[in-house]
N, C-alpha and C positions, 0 to 999 in steps of 0.2 A: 580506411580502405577495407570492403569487406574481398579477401580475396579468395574466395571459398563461396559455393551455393548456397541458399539457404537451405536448412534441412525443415522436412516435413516430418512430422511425427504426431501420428496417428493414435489419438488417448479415447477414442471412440469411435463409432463406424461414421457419424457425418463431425466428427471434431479434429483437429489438429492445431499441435503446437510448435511453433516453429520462433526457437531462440534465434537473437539478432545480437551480434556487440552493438554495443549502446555504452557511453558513457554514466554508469551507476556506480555503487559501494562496493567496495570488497564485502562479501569473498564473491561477489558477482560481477560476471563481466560482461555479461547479456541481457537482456528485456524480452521474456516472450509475449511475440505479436500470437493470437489464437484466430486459425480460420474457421468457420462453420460452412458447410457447402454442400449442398445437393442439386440435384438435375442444372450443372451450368452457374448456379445462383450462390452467389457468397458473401458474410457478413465479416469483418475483421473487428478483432477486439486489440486496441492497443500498438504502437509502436514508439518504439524510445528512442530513435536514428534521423538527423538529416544527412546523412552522409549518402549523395550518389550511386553510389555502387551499391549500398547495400540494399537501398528504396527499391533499384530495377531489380538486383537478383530476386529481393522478395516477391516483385509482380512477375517476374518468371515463374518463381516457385509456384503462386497465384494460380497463374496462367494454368501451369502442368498438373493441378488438380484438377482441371477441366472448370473452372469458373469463368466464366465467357461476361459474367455482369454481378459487378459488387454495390449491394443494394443501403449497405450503412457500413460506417464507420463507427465504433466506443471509443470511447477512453473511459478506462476505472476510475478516474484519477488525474489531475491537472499536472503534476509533478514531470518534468520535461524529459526525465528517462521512460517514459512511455506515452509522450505526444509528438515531441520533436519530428517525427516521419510521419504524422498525421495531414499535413498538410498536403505536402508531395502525394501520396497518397488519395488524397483525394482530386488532385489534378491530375492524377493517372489514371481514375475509377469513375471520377464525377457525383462521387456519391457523399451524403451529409456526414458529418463529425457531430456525433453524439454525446454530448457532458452533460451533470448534472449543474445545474445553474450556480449553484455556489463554488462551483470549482472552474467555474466555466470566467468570472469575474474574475479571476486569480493567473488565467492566463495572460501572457502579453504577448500576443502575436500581433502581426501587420491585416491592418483594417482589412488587405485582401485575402488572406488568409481568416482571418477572423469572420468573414460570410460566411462559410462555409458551417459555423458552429451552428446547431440547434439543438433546443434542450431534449434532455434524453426523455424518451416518453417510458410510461410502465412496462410496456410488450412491445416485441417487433418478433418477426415471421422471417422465416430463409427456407422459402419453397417448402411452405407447411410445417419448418421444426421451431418451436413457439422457444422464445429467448425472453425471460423475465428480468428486465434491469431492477434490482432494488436497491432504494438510496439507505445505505449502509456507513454511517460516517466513522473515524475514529484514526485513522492514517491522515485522512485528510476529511474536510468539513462535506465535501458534497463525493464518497465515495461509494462506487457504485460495485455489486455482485452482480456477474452476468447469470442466472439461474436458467440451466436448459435442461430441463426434468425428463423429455423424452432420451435422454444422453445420459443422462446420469450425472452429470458434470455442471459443477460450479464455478465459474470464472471468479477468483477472487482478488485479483490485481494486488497491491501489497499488506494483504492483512493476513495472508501465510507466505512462505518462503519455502522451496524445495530442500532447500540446506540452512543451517542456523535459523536466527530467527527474523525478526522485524524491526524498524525504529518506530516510535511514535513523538511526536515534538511539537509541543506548543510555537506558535499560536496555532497551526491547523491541525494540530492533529490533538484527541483528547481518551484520555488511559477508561474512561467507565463507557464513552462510544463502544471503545476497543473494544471491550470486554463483551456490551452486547453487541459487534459485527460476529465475534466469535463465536457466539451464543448461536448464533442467526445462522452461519457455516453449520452448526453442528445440526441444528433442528432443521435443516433446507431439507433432509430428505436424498438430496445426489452423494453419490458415492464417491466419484472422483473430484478432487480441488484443482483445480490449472490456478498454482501462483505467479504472482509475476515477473519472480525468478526462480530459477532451478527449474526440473524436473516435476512433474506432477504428483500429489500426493492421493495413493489409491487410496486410503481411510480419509475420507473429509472431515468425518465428526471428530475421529481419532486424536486428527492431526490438530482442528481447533482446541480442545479439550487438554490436548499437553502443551499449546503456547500458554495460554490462559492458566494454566499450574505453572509453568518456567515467570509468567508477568505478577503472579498472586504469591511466588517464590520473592521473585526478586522485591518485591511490597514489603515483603516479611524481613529481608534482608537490610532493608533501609531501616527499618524499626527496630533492628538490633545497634544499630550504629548509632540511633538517636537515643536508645535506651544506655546509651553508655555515656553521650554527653551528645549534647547540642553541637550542631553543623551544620556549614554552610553546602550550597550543592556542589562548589568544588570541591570539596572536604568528603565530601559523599562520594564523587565521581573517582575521586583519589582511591578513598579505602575500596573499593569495589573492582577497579580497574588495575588501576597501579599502571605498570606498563607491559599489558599485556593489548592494548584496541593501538593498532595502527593510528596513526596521526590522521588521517584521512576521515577514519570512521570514529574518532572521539567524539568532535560536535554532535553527531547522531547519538551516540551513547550520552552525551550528555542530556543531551533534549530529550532523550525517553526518561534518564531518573528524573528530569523535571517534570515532566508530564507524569511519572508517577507520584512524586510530593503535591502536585496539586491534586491528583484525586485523593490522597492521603487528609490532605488541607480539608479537601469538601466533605471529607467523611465522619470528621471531626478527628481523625485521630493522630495526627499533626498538626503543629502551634506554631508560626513564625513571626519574630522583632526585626526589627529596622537596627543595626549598629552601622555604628557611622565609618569606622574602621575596616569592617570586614562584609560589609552588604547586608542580605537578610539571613539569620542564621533561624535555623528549622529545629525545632523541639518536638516533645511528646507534652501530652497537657499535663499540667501540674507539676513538670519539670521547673527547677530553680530559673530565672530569666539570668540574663547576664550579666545584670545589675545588683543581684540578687534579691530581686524584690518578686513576690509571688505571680504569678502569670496574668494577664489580661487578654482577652479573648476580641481577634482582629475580625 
């Protein structure tokens, strides 16, 4: 039940952000939808809500920007904390739902709802201010940056976060993608990031530049823990977490040290065995095996 207006919040003269509760992780408990709107005309990026109440207050809110016609719908991102109100939305506005195609197979929506998708093209236009989708993958396989350079402003759905950080979790999401969306945040050139939780971050490059040191930390930190002795990833998730990640947000924290032992794996600079006992336990190369026979390379 949203019982409260949506708020509009204005991160540029034709941009605005406007948080929705939405079912997501702590410590968030909203999904910003971004509107782009000039002379009447509006383009929405995102919402993570089927909930009634909160679909109309938004298209109020809509409404009292003065947008009289919404010409496309985005999604960053397949991930249901910012599709879920897409639909509705689009039977409010009549307008297409934009995904990139690999993320777009990942949805399960109802065939009638599912017309309404087409794939996200390079560019789209909101009454002359030019909006550059780039397929950005690394949270998820087909994830998209909204680039609007007359704005200044980067739409980066969840590859920053206004508070803490981000998950990234195999199978869709992959840590050296990661590395270059953030890369790609910092070199775009716009100043302000709209993530797609929290508050917006007025340093863009800034703000990619310290996730990508907190993700090149925490690499570093797995490989102290391997250099002490072989571990499996609960072993790993243990020593790093302990009981400090709410139960809620563990599997996410899990899945991102997974996601960094596998680019760890591809870089060469982690080794993992099959034990039959305790699943696959992860090494450094030329670490003892389990058996204690010299290592073999998988």
């Amino acid at each position: 039940m949203c019982a409260h207006a949506i708020q509009l919040l204005r991160i540029a003269p034709h941009v605005f952000q406007c948080p929705v509760p939405a079912p997501t992780l702590p410590p968030a408990f909203s999904t910003n939808t971004y509107l782009i709107a000039k002379d009447g005309e509006g383009v929405v990026v995102d919402n993570g809500t089927d909930d009634p109440d909160a679909i109309q207050a938004l298209v109020d809110t809509i409404r009292s920007a003065g947008v009289r016609r919404v010409t496309a719908l985005i999604a960053t991102h397949h991930h249901r904390d910012h599709t879920s109100g897409l639909p509705a939305l689009h039977r409010a506005f009549q307008a297409p739902v934009y995904i990139h195609p690999l993320d777009r197979t990942r949805l399960t929506w109802p065939a009638s709802d599912a017309a309404a998708l087409e794939d996200a093209p390079p560019a789209l236009s909101c009454a002359g201010i030019a909006l550059h989708l780039r397929h950005c993958p690394g949270h998820t396989h087909g994830h998209l940056h909204v680039e609007i350079p007359g704005e200044d402003v980067i739409l980066v759905g969840d590859h920053l976060a206004g508070q803490g950080s981000v998950w990234i979790g195999p199978p869709d999401g992959h840590m050296a993608s990661y590395f270059r969306a953030l890369d790609a945040i910092a070199a775009s050139g716009c100043r302000i990031a709209g993530p797609g939780h929290g508050p917006v971050l007025k340093d863009a490059a800034a703000a990619a530049r310290q996730l990508k040191k907190r993700r090149e930390g925490r690499e570093a930190e797995v490989l102290g823990l391997l250099a002490e002795r072989p571990r499996t990833l609960g072993e790993i998730v243990g020593a790093i977490y302990g009981d400090t990640v709410p139960p809620g947000v563990r599997l996410a924290a899990r899945r991102t040290v997974q996601a960094h032992l596998q680019h760890l794996l591809s870089c060469g600079l982690a080794e993992r065995e099959f034990d039959a006992g305790r699943g696959f336990v992860y090494r450094l190369p030329n670490q003892i095996t389990l058996s204690g026979r010299a290592p073999t390379a998988y």
